[in-house]
C-alpha positions as CSV (number, residue, x, y, z in Angstrom):
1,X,0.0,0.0,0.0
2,X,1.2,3.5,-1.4
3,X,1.8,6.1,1.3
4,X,-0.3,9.9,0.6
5,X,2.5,11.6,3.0
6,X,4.6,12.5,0.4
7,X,3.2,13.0,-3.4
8,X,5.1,13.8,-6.3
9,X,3.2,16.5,-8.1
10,X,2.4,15.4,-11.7
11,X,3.4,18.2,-14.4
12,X,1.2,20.7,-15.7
13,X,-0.5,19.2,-18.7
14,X,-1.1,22.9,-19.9
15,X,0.3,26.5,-20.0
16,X,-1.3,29.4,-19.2
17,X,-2.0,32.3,-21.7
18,X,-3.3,35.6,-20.4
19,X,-5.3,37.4,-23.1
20,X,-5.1,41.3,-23.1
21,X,-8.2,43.2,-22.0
22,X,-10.0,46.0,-23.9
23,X,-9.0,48.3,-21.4
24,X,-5.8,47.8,-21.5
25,X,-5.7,49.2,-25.0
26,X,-7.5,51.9,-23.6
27,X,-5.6,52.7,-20.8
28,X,-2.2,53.4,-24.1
29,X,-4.7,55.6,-26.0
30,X,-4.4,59.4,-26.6
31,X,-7.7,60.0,-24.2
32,X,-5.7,58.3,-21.1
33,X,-2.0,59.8,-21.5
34,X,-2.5,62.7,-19.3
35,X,-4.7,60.4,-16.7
36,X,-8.2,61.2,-16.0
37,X,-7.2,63.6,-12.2
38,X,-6.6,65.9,-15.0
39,X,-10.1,66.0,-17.3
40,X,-11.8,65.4,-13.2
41,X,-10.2,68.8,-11.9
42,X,-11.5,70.2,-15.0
43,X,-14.7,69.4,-14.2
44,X,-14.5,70.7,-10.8
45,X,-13.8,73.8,-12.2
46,X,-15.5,75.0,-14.9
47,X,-18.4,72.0,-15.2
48,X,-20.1,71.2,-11.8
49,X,-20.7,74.7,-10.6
50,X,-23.4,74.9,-13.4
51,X,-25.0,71.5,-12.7
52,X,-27.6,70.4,-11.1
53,X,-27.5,68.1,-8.0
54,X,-28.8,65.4,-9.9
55,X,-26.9,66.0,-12.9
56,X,-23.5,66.3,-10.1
57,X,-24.7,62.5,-8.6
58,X,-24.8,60.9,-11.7
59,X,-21.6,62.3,-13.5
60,X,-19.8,61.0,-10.2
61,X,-21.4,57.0,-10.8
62,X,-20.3,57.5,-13.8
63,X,-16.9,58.6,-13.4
64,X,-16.4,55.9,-11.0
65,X,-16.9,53.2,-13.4
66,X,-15.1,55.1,-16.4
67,X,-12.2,56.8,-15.3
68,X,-12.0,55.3,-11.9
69,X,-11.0,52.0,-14.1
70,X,-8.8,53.9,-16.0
71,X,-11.4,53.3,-18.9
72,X,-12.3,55.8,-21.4
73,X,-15.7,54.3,-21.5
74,X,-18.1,51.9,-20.1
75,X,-21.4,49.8,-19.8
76,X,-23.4,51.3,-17.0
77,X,-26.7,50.0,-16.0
78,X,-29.5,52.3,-14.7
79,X,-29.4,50.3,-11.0
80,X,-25.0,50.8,-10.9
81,X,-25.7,54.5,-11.5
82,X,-28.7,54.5,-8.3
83,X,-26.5,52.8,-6.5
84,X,-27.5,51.9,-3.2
85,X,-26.4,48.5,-3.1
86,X,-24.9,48.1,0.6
87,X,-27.4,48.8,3.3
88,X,-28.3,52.1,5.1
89,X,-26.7,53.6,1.6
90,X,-28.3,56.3,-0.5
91,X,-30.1,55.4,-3.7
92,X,-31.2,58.0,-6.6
93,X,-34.2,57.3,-7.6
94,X,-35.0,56.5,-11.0
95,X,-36.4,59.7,-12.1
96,X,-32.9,61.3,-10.6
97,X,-31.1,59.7,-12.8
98,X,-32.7,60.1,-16.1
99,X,-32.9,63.6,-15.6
100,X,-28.7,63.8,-14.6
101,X,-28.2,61.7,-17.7
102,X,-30.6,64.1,-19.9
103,X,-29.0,67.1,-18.6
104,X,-25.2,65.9,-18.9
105,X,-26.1,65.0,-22.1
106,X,-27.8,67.8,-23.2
107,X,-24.2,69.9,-22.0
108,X,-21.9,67.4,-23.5
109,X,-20.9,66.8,-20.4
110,X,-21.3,62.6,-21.0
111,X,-21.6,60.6,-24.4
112,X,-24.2,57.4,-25.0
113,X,-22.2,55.6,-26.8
114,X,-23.8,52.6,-27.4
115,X,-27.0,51.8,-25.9
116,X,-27.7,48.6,-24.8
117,X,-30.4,47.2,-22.9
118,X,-29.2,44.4,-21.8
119,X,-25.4,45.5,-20.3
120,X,-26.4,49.0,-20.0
121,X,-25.5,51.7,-22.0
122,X,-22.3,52.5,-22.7
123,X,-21.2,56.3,-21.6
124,X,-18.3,57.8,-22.5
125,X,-17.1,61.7,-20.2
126,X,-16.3,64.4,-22.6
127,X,-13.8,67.0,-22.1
128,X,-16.1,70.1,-21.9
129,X,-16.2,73.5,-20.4
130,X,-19.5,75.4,-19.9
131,X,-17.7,78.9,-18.7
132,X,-17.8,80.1,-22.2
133,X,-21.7,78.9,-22.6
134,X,-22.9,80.9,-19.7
135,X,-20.7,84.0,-20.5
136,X,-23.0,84.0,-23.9
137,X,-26.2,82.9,-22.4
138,X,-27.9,83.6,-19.0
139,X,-28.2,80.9,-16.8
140,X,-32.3,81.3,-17.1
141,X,-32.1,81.5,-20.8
142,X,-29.8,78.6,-20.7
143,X,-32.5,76.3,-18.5
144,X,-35.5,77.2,-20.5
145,X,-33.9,75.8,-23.6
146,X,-33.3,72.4,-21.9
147,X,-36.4,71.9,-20.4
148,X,-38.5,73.0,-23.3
149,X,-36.5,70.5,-25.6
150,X,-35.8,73.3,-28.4
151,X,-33.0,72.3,-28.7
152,X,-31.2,68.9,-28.4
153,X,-27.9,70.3,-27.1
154,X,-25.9,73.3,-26.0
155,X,-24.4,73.4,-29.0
156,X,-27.8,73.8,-30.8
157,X,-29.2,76.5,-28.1
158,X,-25.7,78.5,-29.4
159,X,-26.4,78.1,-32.9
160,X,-29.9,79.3,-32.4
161,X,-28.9,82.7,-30.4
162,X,-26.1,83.4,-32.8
163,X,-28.4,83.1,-36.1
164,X,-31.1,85.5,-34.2
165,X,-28.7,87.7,-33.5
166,X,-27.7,87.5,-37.1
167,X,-31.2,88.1,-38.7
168,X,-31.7,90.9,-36.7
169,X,-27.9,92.0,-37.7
170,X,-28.8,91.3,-41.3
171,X,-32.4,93.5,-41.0
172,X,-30.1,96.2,-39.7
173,X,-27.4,95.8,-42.4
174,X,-30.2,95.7,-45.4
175,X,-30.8,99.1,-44.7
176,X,-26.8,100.1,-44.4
177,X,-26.1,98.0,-47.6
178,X,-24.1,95.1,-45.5
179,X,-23.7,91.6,-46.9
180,X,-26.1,89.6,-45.3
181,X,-24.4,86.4,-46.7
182,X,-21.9,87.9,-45.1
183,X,-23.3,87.9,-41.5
184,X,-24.1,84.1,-41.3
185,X,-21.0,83.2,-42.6
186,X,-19.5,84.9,-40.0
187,X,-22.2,83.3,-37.6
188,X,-21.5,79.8,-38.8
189,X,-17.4,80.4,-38.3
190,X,-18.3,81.6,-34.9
191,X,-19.9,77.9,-34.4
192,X,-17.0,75.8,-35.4
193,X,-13.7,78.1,-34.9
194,X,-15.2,79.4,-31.4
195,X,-17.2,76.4,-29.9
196,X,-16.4,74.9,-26.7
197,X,-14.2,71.5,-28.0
198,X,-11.9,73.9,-30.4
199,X,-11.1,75.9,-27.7
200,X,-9.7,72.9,-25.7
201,X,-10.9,73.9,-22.3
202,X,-8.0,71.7,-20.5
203,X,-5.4,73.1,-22.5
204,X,-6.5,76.4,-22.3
205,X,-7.7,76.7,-19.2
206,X,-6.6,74.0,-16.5
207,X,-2.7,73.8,-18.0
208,X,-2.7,77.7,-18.2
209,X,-3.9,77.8,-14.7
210,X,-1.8,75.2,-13.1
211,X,1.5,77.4,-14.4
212,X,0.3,80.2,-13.1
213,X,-0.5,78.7,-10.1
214,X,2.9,77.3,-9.7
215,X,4.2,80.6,-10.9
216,X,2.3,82.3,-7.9
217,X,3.2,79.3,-5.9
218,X,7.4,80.1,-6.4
219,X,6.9,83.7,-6.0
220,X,5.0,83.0,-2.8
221,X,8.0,80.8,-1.8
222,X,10.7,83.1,-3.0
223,X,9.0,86.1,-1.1
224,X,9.0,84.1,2.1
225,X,12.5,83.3,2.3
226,X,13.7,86.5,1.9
227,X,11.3,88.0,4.5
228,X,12.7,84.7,6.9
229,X,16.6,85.6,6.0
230,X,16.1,89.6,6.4
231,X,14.5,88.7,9.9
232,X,17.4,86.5,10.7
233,X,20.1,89.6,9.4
234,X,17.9,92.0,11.8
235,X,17.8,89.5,14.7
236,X,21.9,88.6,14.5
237,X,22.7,92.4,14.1
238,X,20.3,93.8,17.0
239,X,22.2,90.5,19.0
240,X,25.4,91.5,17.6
241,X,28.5,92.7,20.3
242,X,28.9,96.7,19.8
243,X,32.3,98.7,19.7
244,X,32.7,101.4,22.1
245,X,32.5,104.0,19.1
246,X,29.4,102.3,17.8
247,X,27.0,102.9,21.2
248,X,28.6,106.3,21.5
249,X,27.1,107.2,17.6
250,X,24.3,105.2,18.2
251,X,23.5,106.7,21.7
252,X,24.6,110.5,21.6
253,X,21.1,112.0,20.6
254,X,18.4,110.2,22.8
255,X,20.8,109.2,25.8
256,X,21.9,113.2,26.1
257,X,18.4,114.1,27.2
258,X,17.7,111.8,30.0
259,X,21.1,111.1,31.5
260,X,24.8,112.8,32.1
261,X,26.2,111.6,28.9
262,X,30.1,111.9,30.9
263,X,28.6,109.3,33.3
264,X,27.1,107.4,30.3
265,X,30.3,107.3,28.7
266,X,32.1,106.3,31.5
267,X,29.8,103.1,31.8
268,X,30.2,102.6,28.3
269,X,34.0,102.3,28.4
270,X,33.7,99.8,31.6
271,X,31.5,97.8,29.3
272,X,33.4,97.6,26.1
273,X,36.7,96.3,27.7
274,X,36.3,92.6,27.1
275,X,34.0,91.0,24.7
276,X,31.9,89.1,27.1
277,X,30.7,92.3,28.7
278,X,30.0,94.6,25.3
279,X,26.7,96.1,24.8
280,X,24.2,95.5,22.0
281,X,21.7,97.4,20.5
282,X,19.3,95.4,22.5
283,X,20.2,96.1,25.6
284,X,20.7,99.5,24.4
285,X,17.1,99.4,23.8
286,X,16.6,97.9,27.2
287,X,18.2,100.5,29.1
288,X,16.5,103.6,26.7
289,X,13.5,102.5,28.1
290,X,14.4,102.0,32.1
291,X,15.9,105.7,31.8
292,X,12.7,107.0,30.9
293,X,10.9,105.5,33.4
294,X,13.2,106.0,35.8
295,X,14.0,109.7,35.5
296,X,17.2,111.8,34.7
297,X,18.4,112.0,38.6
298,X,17.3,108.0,39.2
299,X,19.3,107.2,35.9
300,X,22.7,109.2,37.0
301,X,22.2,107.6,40.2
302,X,22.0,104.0,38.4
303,X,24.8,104.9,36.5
304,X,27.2,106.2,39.4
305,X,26.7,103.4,41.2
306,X,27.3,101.1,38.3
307,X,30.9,102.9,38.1
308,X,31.7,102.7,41.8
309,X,31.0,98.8,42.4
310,X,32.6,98.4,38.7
311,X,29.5,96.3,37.8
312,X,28.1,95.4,34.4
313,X,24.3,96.3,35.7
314,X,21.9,99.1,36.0
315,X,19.4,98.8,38.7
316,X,16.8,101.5,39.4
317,X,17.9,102.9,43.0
318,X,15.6,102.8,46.0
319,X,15.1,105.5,48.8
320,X,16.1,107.3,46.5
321,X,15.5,111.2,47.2
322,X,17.0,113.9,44.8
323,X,18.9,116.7,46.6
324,X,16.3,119.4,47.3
325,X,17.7,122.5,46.3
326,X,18.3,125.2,48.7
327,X,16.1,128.8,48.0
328,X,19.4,131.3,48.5
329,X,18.9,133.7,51.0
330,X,18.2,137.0,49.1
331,X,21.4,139.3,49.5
332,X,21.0,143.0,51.4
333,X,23.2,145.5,51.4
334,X,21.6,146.5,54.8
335,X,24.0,145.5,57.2
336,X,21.5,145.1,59.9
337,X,19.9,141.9,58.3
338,X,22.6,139.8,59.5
339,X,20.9,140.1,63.1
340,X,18.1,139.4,61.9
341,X,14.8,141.1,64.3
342,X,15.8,143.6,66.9
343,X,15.3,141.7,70.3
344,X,13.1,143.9,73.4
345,X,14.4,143.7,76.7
346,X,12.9,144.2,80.0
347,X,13.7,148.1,81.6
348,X,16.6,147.8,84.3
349,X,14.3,149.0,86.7
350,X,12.7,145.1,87.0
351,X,15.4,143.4,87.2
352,X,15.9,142.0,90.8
353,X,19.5,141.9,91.6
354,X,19.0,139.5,94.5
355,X,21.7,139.5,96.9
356,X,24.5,141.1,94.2
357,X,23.8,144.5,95.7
């Protein structure tokens, strides 16, 4: 009896081929090269903002089985766009959706490529701006026209404002002698060399703004380093040791008014003997401001006492009482002043000698 422990594994009676996918072609086509983040930010920009919030729920289904797969297009049912497939999720309802297809539709916004009732149809995002579409038309004008179904696109709705504009150009021109043949040919070259796709929205909008934006972006940058290295400069040279010359320039015109500037000198020198003990424009500032708060008298005091103890400090002085100055006798050339009030004596007559006599 043969033992199942250990099994020598026959050979593989096949090898495996792995057939490319569809989307794998896609994903090396022109419509893919610059990714789909690209043709999505584009959206953001200068699509949703005109959409409606049903329009805004189904282009993002959509754009989740499209170019969320890398795919240019796709075969999406009616229930995948819905949605609401996990529990306690929201669902559109069916009405939702066929009016977000109709309207994304109706702005070129989407494709139908193929439809297919069985798979779903098959959608396809376009690259489309409607800034240029509402600078023409007014956002009312522009929602009449859908809902009324005059016209099947914004494309159409375009076309029809232009070739009013141009009868009513033409009426005016019969009477001035114009070319009215004229007029719609310029209408019609309006349509085709001005429309939305030969303007190339992404190129001409989102590429533009993304240099200028990085632009913007490395002047920002540029500015805030120099700001950060002049702060640095200022901070090293307000920190930076003085010579006894430089606080003597720097300090003669404030320091003269509320100190003796010969006592101020004198603490200076002390100070800017060795390196350890130089002053710097901060503590200049430092002792500006105790001076003035302090007083001229206060400040000389400070500053004597500094001298005498050979100290590097300033301290404000306390019990500190300013010599009251003396009022100076007024001078007389009356020589009797000096004995100031005549004194009165008692007559001789009272005074009792005792036993002298």
């Amino acid at each position: 009896m043969k033992s199942n422990l250990a099994q020598e594994l026959p050979e593989p009676q096949g090898q495996m081929v792995q057939f490319p996918k569809k989307e794998r072609e896609a994903m090396s086509s022109n419509e893919l090269v610059k990714g789909f983040i690209m043709k999505s930010r584009l959206y953001h920009y200068e699509v949703e903002p005109f959409l409606s919030d049903a329009a805004k729920n189904v282009y993002s289904s959509i754009m989740g089985f499209t170019n969320g797969f890398n795919k240019p297009s796709d075969h999406i049912s009616h229930r995948q766009i819905q949605g609401g497939k996990l529990k306690g999720s929201n669902k559109l309802s069916s009405g939702t959706v066929n009016n977000g297809i109709k309207e994304l539709v109706w702005f070129g916004v989407i494709q139908v490529v193929e439809k297919n009732n069985k798979l779903g149809n098959k959608y396809k995002i376009n690259e489309v701006s409607l800034v240029e579409a509402f600078n023409h038309l007014e956002a009312e004008k522009i929602k009449v026209l859908r809902l009324s179904n005059e016209c099947a696109s914004i494309s159409e709705a375009l076309r029809l404002v232009v070739q009013s504009a141009s009868i009513s150009g033409a009426e005016g021109a019969a009477a001035s002698g114009a070319s009215i043949e004229f007029l719609f040919i310029d209408s019609y070259r309006y349509l085709f060399s001005e429309s939305l796709c030969s303007k190339k929205p992404l190129e001409t909008h989102f590429y533009c703004f993304q240099e200028e934006k990085k632009k913007y972006q490395l002047e920002a940058e540029k500015q805030e380093a120099e700001a950060k290295a002049k702060a640095e400069a200022e901070r090293k040279e307000k920190s930076r040791k003085l010579s006894f010359d430089e606080v003597i320039k720097l300090t003669s015109e404030k320091f003269n008014s509320i100190c003796d500037f010969n006592l101020w000198e004198q603490y200076v020198s002390n100070r800017s003997q060795t390196a350890k003990t130089k002053l710097t424009k901060n503590a200049l500032n430092a002792i500006y401001q105790d001076f003035k708060n302090w007083g001229s008298a206060k400040s000389n005091q400070s500053l004597k006492n500094s001298i005498k103890s050979n100290s590097w400090g300033l301290f404000e002085p306390f019990n500190f009482k300013a010599n009251s100055s003396v009022a100076p006798t007024p001078t007389s050339r009356n020589v009797n002043d000096a004995w100031g009030e005549e004194q009165q004596y008692a007559p001789a007559s009272d005074i009792n000698y005792g036993d002298l006599l």
